[in-house]
BADOMAR-716857 format. One line per field, with one value per residue (C-alpha): residue in three letters; x negated, y, z; residue number from 0. Coordinates in nm, 4 decimals, m for minus. Each point is the difference from the previous one (the first is absolute). Layout:
<atoms>
res <- (ALA,...);
px <- (X,...);
py <- (Y,...);
pz <- (Z,...);
n <- (NUM,...);
</atoms>
This chain:
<atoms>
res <- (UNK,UNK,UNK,UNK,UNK,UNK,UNK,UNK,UNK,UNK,UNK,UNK,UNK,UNK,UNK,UNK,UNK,UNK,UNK,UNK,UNK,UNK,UNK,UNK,UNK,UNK,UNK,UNK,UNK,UNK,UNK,UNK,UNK,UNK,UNK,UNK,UNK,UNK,UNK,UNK,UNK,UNK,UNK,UNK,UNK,UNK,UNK,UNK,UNK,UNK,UNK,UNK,UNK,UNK,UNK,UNK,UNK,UNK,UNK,UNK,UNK,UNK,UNK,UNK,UNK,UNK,UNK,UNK,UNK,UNK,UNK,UNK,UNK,UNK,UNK,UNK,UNK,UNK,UNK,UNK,UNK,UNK,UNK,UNK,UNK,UNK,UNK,UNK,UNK,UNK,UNK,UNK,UNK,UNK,UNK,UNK,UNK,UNK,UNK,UNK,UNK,UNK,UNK,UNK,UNK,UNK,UNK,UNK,UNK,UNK,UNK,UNK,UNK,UNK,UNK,UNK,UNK,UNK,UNK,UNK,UNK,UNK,UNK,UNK,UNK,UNK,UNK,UNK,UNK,UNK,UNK,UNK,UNK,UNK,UNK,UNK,UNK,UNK,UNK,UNK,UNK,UNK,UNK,UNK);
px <- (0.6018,0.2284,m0.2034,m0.3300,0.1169,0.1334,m0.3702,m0.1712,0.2869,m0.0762,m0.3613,0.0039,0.2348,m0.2489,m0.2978,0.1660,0.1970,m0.4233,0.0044,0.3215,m0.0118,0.0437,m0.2870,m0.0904,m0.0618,0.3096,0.1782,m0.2241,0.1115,0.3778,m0.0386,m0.2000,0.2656,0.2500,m0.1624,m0.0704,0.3703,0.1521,m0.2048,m0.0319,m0.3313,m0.1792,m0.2306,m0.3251,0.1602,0.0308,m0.3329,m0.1417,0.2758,m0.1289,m0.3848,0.1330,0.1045,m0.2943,m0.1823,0.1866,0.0006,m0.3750,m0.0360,0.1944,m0.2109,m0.2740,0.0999,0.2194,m0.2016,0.2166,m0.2305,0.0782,0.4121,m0.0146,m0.2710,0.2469,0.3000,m0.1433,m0.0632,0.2379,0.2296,m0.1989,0.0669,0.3689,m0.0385,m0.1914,0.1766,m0.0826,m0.0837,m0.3174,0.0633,m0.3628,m0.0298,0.2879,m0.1786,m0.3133,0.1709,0.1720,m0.2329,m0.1582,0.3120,0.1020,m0.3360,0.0961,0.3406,m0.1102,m0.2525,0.2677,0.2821,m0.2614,m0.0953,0.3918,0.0542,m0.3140,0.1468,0.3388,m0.1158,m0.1589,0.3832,0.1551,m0.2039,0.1003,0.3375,0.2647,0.2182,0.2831,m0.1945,m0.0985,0.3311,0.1687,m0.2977,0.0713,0.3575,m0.0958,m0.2369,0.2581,0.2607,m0.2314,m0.0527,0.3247,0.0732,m0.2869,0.1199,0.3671,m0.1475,m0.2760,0.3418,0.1343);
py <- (m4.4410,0.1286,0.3686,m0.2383,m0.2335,0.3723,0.1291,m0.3241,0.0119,0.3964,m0.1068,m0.2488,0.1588,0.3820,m0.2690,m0.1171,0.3115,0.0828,m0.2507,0.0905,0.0629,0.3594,0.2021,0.1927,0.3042,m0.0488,0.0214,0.2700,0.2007,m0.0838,0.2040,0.2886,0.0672,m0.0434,0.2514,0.2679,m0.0220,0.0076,0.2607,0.2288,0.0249,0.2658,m0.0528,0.0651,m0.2496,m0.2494,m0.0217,0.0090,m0.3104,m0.1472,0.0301,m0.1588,m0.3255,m0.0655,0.0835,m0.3362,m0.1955,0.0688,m0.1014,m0.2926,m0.1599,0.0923,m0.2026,m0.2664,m0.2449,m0.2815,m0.2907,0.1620,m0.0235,m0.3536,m0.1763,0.1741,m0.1369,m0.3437,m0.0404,0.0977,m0.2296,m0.3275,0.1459,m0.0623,m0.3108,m0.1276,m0.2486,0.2886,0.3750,0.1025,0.3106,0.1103,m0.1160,0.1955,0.2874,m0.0538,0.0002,0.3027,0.1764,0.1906,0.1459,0.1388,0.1370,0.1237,0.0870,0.2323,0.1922,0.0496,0.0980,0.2754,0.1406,0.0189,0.1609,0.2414,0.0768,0.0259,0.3190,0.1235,0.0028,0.1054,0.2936,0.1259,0.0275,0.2899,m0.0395,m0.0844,m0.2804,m0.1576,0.0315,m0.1938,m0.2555,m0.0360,m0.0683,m0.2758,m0.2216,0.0475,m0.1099,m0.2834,m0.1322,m0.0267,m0.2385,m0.2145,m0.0312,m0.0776,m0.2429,m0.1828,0.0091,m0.2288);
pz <- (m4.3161,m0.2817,0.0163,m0.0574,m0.2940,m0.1537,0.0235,m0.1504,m0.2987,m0.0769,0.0357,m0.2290,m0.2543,0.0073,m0.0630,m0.3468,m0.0663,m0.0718,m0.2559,m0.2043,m0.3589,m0.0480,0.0751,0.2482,m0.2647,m0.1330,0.3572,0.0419,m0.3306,0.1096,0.3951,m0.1821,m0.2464,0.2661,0.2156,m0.2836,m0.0769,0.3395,0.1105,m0.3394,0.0103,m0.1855,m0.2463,0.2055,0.2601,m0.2540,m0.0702,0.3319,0.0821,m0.3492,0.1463,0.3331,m0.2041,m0.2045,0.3249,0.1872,m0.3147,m0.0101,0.3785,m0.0011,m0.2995,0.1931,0.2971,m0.1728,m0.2166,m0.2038,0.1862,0.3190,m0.0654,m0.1740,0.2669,0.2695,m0.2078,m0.0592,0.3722,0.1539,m0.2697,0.1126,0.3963,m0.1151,m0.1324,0.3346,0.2501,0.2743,m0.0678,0.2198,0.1470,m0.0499,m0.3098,m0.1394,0.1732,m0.1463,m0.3321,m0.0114,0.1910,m0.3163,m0.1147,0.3426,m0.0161,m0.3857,0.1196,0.2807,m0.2075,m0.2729,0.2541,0.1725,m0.2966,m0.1870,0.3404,m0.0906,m0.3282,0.1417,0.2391,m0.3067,m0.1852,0.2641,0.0206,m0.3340,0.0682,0.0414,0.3266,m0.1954,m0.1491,0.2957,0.1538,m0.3280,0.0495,0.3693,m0.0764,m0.3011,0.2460,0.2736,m0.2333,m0.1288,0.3764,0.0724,m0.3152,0.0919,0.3273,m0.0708,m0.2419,0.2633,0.2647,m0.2611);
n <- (0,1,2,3,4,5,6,7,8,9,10,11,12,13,14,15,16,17,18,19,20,21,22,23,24,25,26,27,28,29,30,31,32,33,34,35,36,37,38,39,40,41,42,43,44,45,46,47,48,49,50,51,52,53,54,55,56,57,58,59,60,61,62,63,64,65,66,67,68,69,70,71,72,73,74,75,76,77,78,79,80,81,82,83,84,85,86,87,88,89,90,91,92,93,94,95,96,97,98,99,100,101,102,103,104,105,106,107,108,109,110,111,112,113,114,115,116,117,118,119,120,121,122,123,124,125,126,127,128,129,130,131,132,133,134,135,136,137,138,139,140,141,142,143);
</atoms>
């Protein structure tokens, strides 16, 4: 029971982590710069890592309209405020980001193989070690 309450709360909080103030560019800009410094990227790899982001930022306007986010916001606000939440209504209502959501993770994971490939060993060994590092704070956090 406590592993399903967990899952609605993380739900809940990834659906309005999507409508915090920062932008997703900027978050964006922040994990690119990251990257070229951890990894010391040469200059060539720059760019191609600098194509890669305009490439997602591109995608993700093309999937993401404003009306979309608000109309999903808006609903799923006056779900909340319902005596009783409707299972298939909250469905219903989020159903077009999931849909958004999946096409954007696929094709971040497309442009992720397309890093990766650019990479010396010792680059993806340092980048192995960061998200390994990275997992285990987030899970000593969510153990919490």
């Amino acid at each position: 029971m406590q592993k399903k309450f967990l899952i609605i709360i993380v739900s809940i909080l990834t659906l309005l982590h999507c409508f915090r103030e920062k932008s997703f560019e900027h978050r964006l800009e922040k994990i690119t710069s990251r990257l070229s410094s951890d990894l010391d990227l040469n200059s060539e790899q720059k760019f191609t890592l600098e194509k890669i982001k305009k490439e997602i930022i591109e995608k993700r306007k093309s999937l993401q309209t404003q009306k979309t986010v608000e109309t999903a916001r808006k609903e799923f606000i006056d779900i909340l405020r319902s005596e009783k939440i409707e299972l298939e209504k909250l469905k219903t209502t989020l159903a077009p980001l999931q849909t958004q959501n999946k096409e954007m993770r696929d094709f971040i994971l497309e442009k992720f193989v397309e890093f990766h490939s650019i990479l010396t060993l010792e680059q993806k060994r340092k980048l192995a070690e960061k998200i390994e590092s990275f997992s285990k704070r987030l899970e000593t956090h969510l153990e919490e």
